[in-house]
Every structure is written in structure tokens, then in C-alpha cells.
VOBA-1610 file (N, C-alpha, C; in pm, whole numbers, padded with zeros to 5 digits, always signed):
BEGIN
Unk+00083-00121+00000Unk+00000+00000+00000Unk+00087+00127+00000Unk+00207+00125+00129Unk+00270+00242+00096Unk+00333+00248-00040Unk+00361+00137-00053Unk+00518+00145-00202Unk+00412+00258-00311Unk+00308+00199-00321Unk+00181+00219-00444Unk+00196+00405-00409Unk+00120+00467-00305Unk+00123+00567-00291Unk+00275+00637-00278Unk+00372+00613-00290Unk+00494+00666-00277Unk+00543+00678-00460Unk+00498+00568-00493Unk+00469+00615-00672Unk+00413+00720-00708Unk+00319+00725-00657Unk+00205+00827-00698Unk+00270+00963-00643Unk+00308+00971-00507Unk+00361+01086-00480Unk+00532+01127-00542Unk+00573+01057-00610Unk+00707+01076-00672Unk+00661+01151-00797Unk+00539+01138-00890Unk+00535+01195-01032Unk+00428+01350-00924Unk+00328+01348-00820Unk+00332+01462-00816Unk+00401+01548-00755Unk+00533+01490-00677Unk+00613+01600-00684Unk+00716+01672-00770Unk+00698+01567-00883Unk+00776+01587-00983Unk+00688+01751-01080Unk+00591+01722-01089Unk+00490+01814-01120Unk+00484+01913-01036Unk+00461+01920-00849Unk+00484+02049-00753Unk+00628+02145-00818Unk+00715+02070-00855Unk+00854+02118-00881Unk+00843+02204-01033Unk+00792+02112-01066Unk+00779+02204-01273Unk+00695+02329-01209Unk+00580+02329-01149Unk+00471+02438-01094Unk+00616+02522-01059Unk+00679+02507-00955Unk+00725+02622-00906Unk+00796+02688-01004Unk+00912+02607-01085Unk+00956+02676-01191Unk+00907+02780-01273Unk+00799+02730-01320Unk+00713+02791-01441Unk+00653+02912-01343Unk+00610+02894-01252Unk+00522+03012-01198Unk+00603+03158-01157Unk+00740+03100-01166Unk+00865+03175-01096Unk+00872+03261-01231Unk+00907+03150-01359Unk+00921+03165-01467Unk+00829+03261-01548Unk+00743+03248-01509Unk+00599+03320-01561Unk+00591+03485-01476Unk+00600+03521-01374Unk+00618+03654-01337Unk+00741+03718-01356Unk+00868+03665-01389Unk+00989+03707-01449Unk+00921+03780-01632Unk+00879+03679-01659Unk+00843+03731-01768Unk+00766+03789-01769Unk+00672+03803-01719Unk+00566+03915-01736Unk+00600+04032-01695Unk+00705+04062-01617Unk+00783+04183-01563Unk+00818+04212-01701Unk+00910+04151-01745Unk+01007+04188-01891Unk+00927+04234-01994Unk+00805+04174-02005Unk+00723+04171-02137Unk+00677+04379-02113Unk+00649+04369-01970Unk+00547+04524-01956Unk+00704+04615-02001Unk+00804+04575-01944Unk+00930+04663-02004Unk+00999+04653-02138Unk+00971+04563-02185Unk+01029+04564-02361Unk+00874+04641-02396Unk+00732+04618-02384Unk+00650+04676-02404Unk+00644+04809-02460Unk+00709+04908-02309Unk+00718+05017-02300Unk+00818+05025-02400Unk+00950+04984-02417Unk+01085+05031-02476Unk+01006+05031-02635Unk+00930+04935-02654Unk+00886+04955-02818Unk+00862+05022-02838Unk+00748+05097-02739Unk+00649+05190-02785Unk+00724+05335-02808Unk+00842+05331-02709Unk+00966+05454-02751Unk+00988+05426-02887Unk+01020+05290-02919Unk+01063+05287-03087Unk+00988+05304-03174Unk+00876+05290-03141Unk+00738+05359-03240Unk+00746+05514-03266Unk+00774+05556-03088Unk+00755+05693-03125Unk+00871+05760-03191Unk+00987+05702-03211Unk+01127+05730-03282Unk+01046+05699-03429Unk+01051+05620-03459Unk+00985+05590-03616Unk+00911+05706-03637Unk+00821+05745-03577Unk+00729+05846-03616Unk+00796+05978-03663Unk+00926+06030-03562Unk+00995+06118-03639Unk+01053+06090-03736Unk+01070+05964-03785Unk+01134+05937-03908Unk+01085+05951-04020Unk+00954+05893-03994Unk+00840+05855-04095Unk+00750+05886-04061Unk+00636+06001-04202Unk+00504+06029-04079Unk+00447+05880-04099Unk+00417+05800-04166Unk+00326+05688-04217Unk+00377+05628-04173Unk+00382+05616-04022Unk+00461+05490-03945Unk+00391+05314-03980Unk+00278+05330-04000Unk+00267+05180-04023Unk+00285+05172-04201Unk+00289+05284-04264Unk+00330+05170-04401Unk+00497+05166-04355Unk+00559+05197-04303Unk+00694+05206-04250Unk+00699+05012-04210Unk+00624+05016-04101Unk+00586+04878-04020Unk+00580+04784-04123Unk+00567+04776-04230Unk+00482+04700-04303Unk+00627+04674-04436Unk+00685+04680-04427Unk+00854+04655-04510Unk+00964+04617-04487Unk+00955+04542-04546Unk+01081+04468-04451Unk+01235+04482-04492Unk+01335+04472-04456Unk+01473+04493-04433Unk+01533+04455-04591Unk+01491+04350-04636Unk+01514+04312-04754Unk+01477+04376-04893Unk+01302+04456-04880Unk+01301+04537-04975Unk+01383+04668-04969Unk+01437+04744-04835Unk+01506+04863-04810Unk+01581+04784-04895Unk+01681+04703-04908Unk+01834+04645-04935Unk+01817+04661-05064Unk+01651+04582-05128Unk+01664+04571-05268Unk+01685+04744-05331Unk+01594+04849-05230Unk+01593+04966-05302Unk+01700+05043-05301Unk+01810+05020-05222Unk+01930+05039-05218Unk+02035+05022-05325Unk+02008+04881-05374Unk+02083+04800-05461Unk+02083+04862-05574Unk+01978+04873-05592Unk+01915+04924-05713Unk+02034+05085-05800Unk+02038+05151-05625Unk+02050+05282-05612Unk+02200+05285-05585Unk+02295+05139-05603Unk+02386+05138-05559Unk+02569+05254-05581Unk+02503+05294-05639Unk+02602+05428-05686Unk+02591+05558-05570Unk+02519+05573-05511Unk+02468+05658-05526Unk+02501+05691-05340Unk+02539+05799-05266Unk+02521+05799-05130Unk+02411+05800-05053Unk+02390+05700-04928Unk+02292+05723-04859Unk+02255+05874-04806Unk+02157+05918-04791Unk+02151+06056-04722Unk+02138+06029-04580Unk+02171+06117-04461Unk+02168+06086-04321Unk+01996+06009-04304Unk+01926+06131-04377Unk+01815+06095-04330Unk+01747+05931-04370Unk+01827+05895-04473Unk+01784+05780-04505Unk+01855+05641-04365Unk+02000+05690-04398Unk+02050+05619-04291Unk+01973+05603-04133Unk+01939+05718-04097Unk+01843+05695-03991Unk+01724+05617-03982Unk+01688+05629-04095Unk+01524+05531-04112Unk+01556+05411-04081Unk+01712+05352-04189Unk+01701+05228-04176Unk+01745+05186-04049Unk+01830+05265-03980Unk+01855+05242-03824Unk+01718+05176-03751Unk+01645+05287-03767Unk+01519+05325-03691Unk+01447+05174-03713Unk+01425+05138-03821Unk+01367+05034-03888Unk+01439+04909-03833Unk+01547+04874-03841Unk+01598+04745-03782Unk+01599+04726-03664Unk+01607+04846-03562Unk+01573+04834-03400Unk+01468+04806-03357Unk+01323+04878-03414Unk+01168+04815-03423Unk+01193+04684-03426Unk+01197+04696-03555Unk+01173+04507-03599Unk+01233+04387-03535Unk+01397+04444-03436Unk+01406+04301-03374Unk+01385+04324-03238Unk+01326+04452-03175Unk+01253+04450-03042Unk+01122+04367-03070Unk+00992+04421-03191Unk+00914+04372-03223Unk+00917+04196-03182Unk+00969+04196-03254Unk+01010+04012-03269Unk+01014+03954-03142Unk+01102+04052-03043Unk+01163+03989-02926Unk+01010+03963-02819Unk+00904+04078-02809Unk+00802+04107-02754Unk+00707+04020-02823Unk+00717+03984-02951Unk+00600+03842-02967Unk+00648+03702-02927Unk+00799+03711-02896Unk+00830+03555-02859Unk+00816+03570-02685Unk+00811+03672-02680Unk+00800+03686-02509Unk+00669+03671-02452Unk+00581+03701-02581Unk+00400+03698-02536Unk+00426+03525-02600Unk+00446+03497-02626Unk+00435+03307-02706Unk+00497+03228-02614Unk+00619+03290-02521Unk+00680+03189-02410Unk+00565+03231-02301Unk+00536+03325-02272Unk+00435+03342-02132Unk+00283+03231-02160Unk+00204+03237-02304Unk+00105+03183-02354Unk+00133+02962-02328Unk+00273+02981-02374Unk+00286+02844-02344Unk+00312+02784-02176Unk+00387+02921-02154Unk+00379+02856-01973Unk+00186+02856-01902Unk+00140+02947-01911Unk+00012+02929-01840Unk-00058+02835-01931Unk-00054+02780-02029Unk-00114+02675-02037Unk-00031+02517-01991Unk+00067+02510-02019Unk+00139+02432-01892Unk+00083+02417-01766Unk+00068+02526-01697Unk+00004+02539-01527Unk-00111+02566-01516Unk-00160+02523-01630Unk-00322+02502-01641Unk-00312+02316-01612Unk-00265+02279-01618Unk-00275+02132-01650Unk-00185+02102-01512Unk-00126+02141-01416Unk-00057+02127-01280Unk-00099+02204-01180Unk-00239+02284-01185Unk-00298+02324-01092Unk-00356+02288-00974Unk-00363+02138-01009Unk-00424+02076-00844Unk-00337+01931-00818Unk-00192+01996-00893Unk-00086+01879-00812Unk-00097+01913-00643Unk-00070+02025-00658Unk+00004+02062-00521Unk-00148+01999-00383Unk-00253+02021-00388Unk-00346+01973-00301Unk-00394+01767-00363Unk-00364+01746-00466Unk-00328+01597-00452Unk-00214+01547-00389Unk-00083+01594-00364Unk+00004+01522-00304Unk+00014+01554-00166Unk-00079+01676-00098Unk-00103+01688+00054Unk-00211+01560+00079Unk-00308+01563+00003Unk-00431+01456+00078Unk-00347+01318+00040Unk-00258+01278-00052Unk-00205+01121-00051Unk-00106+01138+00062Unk-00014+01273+00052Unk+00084+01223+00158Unk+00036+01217+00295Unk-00099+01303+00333Unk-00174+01277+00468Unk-00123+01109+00503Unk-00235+01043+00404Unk-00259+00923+00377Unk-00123+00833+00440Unk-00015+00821+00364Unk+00099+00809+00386Unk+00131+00817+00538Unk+00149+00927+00562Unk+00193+00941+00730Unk+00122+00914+00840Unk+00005+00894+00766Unk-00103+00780+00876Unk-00038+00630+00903Unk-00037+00592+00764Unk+00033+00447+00762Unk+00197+00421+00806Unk+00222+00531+00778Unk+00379+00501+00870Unk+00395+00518+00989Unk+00291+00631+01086Unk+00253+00611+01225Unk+00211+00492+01302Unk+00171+00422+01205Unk+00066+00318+01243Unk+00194+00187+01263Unk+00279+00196+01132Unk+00370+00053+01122Unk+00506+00116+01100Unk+00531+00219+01127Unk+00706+00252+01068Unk+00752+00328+01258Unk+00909+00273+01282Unk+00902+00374+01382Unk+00986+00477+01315Unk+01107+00538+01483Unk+01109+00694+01430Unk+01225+00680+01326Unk+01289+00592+01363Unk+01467+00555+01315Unk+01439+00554+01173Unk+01301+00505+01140Unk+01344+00530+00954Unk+01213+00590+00936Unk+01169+00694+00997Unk+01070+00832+00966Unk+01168+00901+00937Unk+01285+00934+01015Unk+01403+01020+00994Unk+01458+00977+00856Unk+01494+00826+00792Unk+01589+00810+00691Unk+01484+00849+00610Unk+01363+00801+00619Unk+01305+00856+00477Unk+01260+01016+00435Unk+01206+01062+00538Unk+01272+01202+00545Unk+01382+01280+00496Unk+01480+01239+00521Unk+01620+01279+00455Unk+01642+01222+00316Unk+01604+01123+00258Unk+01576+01122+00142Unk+01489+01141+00064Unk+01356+01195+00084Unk+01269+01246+00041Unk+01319+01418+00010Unk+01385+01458+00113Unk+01456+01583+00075Unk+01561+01581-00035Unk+01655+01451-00038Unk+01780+01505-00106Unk+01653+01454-00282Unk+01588+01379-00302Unk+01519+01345-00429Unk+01471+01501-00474Unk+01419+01583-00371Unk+01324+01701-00421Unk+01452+01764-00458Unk+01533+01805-00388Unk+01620+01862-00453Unk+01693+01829-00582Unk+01743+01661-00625Unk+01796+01629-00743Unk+01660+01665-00873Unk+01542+01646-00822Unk+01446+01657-00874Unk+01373+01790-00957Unk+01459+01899-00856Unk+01437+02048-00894Unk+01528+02082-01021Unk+01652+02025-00984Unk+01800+02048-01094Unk+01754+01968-01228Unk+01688+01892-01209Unk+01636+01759-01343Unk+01541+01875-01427Unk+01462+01907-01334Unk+01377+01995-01420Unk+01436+02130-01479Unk+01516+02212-01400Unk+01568+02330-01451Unk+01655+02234-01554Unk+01745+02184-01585Unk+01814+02102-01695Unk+01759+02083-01799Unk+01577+02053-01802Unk+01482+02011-01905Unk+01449+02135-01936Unk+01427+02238-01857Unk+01392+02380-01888Unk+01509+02466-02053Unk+01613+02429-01985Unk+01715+02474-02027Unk+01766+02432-02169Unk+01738+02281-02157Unk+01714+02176-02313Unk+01626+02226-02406Unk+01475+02251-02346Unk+01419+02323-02420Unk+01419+02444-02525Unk+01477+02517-02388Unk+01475+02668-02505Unk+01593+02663-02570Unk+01687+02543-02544Unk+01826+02507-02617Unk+01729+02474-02804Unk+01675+02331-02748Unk+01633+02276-02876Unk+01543+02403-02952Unk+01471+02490-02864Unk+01419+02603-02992Unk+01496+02674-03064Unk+01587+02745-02977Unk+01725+02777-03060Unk+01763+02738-03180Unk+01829+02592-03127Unk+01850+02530-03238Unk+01782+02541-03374Unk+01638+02486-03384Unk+01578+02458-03464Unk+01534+02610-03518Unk+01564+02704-03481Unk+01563+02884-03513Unk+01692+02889-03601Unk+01843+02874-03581Unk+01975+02861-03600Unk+01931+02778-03737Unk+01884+02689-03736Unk+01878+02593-03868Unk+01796+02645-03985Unk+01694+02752-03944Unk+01628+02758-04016Unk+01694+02911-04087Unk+01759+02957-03996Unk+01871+03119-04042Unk+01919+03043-04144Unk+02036+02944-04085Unk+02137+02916-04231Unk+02086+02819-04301Unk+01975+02772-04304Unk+01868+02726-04445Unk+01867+02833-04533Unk+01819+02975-04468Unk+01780+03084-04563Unk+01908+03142-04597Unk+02010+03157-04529Unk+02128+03201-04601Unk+02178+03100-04677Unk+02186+02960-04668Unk+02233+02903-04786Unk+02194+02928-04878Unk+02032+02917-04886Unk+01967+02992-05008Unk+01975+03103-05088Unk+01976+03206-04998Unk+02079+03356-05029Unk+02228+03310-05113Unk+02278+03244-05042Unk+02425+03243-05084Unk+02396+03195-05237Unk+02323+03107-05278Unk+02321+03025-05404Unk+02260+03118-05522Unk+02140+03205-05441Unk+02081+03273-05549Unk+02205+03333-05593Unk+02277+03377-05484Unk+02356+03527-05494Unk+02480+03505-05630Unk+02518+03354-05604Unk+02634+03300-05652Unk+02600+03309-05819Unk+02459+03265-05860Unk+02355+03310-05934Unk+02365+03453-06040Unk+02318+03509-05957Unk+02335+03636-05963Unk+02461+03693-06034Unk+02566+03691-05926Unk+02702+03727-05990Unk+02749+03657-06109Unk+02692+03564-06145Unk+02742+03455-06260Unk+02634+03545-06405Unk+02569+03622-06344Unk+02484+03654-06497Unk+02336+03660-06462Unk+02277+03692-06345Unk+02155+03627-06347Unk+02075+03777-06368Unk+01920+03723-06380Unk+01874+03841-06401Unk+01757+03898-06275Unk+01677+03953-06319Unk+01586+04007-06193Unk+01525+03905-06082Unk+01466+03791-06137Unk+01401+03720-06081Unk+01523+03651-05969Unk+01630+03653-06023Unk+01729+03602-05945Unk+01797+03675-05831Unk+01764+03841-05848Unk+01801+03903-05742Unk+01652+03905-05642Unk+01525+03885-05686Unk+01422+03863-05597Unk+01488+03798-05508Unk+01488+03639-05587Unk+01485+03553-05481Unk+01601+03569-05390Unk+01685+03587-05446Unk+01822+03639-05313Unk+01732+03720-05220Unk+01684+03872-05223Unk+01605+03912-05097Unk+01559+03864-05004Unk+01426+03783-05110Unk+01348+03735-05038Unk+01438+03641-04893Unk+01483+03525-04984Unk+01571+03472-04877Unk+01669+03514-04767Unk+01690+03626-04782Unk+01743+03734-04704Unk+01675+03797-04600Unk+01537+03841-04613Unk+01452+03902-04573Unk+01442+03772-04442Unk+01396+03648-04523Unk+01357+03484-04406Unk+01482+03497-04303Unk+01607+03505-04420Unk+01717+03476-04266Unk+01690+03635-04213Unk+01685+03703-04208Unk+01694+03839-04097Unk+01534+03822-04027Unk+01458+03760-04069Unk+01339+03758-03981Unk+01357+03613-03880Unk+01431+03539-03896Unk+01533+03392-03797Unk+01599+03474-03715Unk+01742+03564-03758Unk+01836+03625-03703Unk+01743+03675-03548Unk+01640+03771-03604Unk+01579+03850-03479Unk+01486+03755-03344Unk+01481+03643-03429Unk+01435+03499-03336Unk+01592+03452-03251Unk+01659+03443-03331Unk+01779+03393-03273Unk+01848+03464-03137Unk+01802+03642-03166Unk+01908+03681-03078Unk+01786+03715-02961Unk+01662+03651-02953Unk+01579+03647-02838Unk+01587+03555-02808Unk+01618+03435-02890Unk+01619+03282-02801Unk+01757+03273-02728Unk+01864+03327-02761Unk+01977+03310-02704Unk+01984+03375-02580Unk+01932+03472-02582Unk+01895+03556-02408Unk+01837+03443-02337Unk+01699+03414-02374Unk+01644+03291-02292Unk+01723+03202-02273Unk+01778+03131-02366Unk+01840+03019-02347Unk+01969+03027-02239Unk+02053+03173-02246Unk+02167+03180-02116Unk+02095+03225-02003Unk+01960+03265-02013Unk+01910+03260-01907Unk+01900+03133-01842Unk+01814+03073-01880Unk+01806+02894-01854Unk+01928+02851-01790Unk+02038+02869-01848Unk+02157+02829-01849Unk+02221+02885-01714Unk+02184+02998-01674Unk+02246+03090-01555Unk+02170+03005-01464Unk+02020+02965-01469Unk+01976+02938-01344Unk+02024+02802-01280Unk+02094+02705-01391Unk+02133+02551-01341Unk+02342+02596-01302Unk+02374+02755-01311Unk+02527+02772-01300Unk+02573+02720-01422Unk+02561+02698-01560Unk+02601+02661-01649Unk+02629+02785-01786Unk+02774+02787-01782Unk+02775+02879-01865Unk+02751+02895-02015Unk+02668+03023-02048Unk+02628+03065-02174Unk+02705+03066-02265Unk+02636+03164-02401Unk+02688+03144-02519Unk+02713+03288-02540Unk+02760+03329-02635Unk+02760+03447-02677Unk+02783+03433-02813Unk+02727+03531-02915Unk+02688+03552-03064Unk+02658+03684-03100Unk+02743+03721-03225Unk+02665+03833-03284Unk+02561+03812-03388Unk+02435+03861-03293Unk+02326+03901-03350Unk+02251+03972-03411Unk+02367+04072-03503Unk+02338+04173-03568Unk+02244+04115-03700Unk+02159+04203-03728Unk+02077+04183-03848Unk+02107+04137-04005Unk+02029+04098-04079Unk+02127+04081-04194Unk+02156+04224-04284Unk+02165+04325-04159Unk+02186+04452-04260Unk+02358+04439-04269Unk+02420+04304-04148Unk+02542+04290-04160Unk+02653+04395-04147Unk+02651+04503-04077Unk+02748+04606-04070Unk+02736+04695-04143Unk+02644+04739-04186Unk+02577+04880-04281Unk+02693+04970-04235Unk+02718+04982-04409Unk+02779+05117-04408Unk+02749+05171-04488Unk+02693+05342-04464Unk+02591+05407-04529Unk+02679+05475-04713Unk+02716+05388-04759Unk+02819+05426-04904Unk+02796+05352-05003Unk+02875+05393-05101Unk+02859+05270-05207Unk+02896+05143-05245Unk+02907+05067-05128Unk+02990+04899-05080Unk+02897+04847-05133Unk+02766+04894-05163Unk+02667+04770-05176Unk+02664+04713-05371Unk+02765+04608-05389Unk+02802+04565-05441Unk+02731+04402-05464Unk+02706+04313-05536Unk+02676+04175-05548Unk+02794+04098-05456Unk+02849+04170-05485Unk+03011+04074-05417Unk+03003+04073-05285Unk+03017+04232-05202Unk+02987+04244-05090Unk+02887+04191-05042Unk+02782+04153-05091Unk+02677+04117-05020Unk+02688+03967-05005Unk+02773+03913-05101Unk+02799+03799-05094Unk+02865+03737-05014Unk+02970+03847-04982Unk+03064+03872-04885Unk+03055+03815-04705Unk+02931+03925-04684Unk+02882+03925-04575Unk+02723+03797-04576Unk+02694+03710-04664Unk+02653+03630-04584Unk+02675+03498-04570Unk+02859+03446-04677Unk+02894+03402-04600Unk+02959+03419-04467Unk+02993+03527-04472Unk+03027+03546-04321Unk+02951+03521-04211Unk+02784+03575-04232Unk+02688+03529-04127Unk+02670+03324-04142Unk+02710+03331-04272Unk+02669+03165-04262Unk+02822+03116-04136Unk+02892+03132-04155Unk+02994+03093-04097Unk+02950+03125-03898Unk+02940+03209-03835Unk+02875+03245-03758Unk+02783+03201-03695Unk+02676+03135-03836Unk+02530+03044-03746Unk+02592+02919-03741Unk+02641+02872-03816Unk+02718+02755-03828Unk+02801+02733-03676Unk+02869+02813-03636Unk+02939+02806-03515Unk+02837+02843-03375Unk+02765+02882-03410Unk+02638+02921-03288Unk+02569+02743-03298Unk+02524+02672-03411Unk+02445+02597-03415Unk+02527+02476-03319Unk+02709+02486-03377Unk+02812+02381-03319Unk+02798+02384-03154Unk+02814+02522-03118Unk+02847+02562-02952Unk+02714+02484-02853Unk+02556+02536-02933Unk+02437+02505-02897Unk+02441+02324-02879Unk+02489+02273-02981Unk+02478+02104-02970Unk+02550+02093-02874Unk+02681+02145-02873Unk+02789+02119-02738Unk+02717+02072-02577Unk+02627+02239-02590Unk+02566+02228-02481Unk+02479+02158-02443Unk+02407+02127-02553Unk+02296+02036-02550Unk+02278+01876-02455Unk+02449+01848-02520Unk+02482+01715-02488Unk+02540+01717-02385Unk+02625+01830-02334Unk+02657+01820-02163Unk+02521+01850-02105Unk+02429+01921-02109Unk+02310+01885-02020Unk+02323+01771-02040Unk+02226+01694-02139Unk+02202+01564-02162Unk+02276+01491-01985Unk+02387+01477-02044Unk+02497+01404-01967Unk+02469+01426-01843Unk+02497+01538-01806Unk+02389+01587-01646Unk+02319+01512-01617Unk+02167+01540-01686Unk+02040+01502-01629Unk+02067+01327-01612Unk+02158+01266-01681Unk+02157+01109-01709Unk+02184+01080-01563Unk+02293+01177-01556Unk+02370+01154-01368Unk+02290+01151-01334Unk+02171+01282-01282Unk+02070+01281-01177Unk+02019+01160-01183Unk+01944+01161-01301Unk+01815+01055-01316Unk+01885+00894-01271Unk+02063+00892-01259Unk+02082+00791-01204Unk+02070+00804-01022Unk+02107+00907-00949Unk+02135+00927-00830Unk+01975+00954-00788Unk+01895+00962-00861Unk+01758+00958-00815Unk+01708+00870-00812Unk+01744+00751-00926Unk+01714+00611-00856Unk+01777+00535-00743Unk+01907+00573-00716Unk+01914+00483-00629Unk+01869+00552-00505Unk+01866+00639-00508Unk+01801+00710-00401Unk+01618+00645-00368Unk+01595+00646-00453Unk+01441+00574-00449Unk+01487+00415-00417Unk+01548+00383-00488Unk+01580+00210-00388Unk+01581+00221-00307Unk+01659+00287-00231Unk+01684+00303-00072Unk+01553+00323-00014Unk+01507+00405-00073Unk+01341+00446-00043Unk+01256+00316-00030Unk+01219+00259-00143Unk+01166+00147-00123Unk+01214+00008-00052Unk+01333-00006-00045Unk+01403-00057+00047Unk+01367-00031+00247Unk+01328+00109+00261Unk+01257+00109+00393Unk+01130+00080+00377Unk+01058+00109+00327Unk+00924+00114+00277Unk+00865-00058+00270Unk+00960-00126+00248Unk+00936-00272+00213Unk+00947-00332+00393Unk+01027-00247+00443Unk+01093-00335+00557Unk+00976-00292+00652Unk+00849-00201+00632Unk+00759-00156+00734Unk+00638-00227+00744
//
């Protein structure tokens, strides 16, 4: 009877433990979200001196500026232009950062929609429990199981921040893959291009340009999260430049087929080494959690090992 309920109370404390995370997790972010909030709405109101038609402004993306540039490539930027596009690439990857921040908060409360009545199921079983060990256990192993019921919650807390941390690792990732998908693509049109190609061939270079700089601005919000994650288990982060694919704008006449070609293999090279560092890490968690999840079983033997003897 006890062993049975000591099952049962091992997965909901496994669940009390994710609750606390996420709930911790969930007002951190909601702090951040009301302050990137505000910081946008400064960048709105910067746009506005830039541009009166701030939303057809909103509404263009980084890649057609580049194409209208290209076009114009002789020719010097004017300050005022240079400012727009400033203005324009700071929006767009705060923007970005404030919808993945409303999409991580949306996925945690529905998470703790579904762990809302762990915490009052594992008080009425463990009642249960400490009836039956009053009844047939004495004090000498109330104390051992006690002390291992503590050191489990604790390996149990680190298991989960580890899974936390995997997570926003593996989104990363699969963000990182999908950047240098679109810059490979870039790179090929581009290669294209310089070989003789004609309009349709500098589209598609944009376009694909436009995909990786709309990844890039995913990337350099998942990587905050993700060394966040990473800070809370003491495991050190990553660092990356996350500059846009405006790639080091310089407001002159560099903008060349070559140069541009220039700079995204360079960013390919870059995600490529962000994607390497990310697996690195991936697999020393891994390796971690394997430890715990071993020192948590034998820790539960021992457990059931008193549990048997009552």
C-alpha cells in the first residue's frame, strides 16, 4: 500500500517542482514583457519622427530597403535615409523579441493550467501516507526517509531546470537551422546572380534574405532565454553576434553583389558556429540530467528498500 502511494507521490512531486519553476518563470516574464513593451512603444515613437506613415513604415521589410538600395547602388545614402534604416531594424528586432516573449508566457500558463491541483493531490495522498507510517514505521526510519525524500526534491528540482534549459536550447537550435537554411539559399541565389543572373534572381536572393533576418531576430531572443536557462542551473552561456542581416551597414557605395555575398557568407559561418556551440551544450546537459536521473534512482531504492521493511 505504501510502495503504491509513494509512486504516486514521486510523479506529483515531480509536477509540484515544474509548478514552481514555471510560476517563478511566468512573473519574471511578465515583468520583462510590460518593459520591452514600454521600450517599443519609444521605438514607435522614434519611427514616427522618421516617418510620418509609421505603419506603411511597419509593413517593409529589411530586404526590400536592401533591394531599393541596390538598385540605387552608386549613389550615397543621405543621413536621413541612414536613420530610417537604423530606426527600422531596431523596431523590428525588439518587435520580434516582444511576440516571442507573449508566445513563451502563452505556453507557460497553459502548462500550469494542467498542474494546478498537483500541489493539493500530493497533501491529501501524503496525509494518507503518514497515517500508515505512524501506524507501522518507527522513528529511526521516519528520519531516513525524510532525509531522502529531501535530497530526491532537490535532485528533482536540478532535473527539471536542466529540461527547462534543453528546451529553449532545442528552440534555438531549430531557429539557428532555419537562419542558415535561408542564407544558404541567399548564398546560391547570390552566386547566381554574380554569374549573370537576371531580376528574378536578385528577388529571390532578398526574399531569402529578408527569411534569414526575420530567424536572425528569433535567434538573438532565443539566445537571451536560453543563457538565461543556463544561468539558473550555474552553467555557462553562449555568446553571438546578433546583428541583423543589414550585416554592418555602411551608409556608401559597398553595396556591391560581391559584398553582399561577402557578408553572408560570413553570417553563414557564424550560425554555423552558434548551431556547433548550442549542440555542445545540449549534450553536456544531456549528460547531467543522465547523472541525476541515475542518483535519483538509487536514491528511491533506498526508499523502497525502507518502505518494504515496514
Amino acid at each position: 500500500m505504501i510502495k503504491e502511494i509513494n509512486e504516486k507521490l514521486i510523479k506529483l512531486k515531480e509536477e509540484i517542482v515544474l509548478k514552481k519553476i514555471l510560476d517563478k518563470k511566468l512573473k519574471n516574464l511578465s515583468l520583462q514583457l510590460e518593459k520591452d513593451k514600454s521600450e517599443l512603444y519609444e521605438l514607435e515613437v522614434n519611427l514616427k519622427k522618421e516617418y510620418k506613415d509609421v505603419e506603411k513604415l511597419k509593413k517593409l521589410s529589411f530586404a526590400s530597403i536592401l533591394a531599393t538600395v541596390m538598385s540605387n547602388k552608386d549613389e550615397k545614402l543621405e543621413k536621413e535615409q541612414q536613420e530610417y534604416i537604423m530606426a527600422k531594424i531596431k523596431y523590428d528586432e525588439f518587435s520580434s523579441k516582444v511576440e516571442l516573449l507573449k508566445e513563451n508566457i502563452e505556453s507557460i500558463k497553459s502548462r500550469l493550467e494542467t498542474l494546478k491541483y498537483c500541489e493539493n493531490e500530493y497533501k491529501a495522498l501524503l496525509n494518507k501516507k503518514l497515517e500508515l507510517i505512524k501506524l507501522y514505521g518507527d522513528q529511526d526510519k521516519k528520519v531516513k526517509l525524510s532525509k531522502i525524500e529531501e535530497e530526491i526534491e532537490k535532485m528533482l528540482l536540478e532535473k527539471k531546470e536542466i529540461e527547462e534549459a534543453e528546451s529553449a536550447g532545442k528552440d534555438l537550435l531549430r531557429t539557428a537551422n532555419l537562419a542558415k537554411d535561408s542564407l544558404n539559399s541567399a548564398k546560391n541565389w547570390g552566386i547566381f546572380d554574380i554569374a549573370g543572373g537576371d531580376m528574378l534572381s536578385s528577388i529571390a536572393k532578398h526574399n531569402k534574405i529578408n527569411e534569414a533576418e526575420a530567424q536572425f531576430r528569433r535567434v538573438s531572443t532565443l539566445i537571451n532565454r536560453f543563457n538565461k536557462e543556463l544561468g539558473d542551473i550555474q552553467f555557462e552561456g553562449l555568446s553571438f553576434s546578433t546583428t541583423t542581416i543589414a550585416f554592418d551597414i555602411f551608409f556608401d557605395n559597398i553595396f556591391t553583389d560581391f559584398s553582399v555575398q561577402n557578408k553572408i557568407n560570413s553570417s553563414l559561418d557564424n550560425i554555423r558556429n552558434l548551431i556547433r556551440r548550442v549542440e555542445e551544450i545540449l549534450a553536456a546537459l544531456n549528460s547531467k540530467k543522465v547523472s541525476i536521473n541515475s542518483r535519483i534512482s538509487n536514491l528511491r531504492k533506498d526508499y523502497d528498500s525502507i518502505i518494504e521493511s515496514i
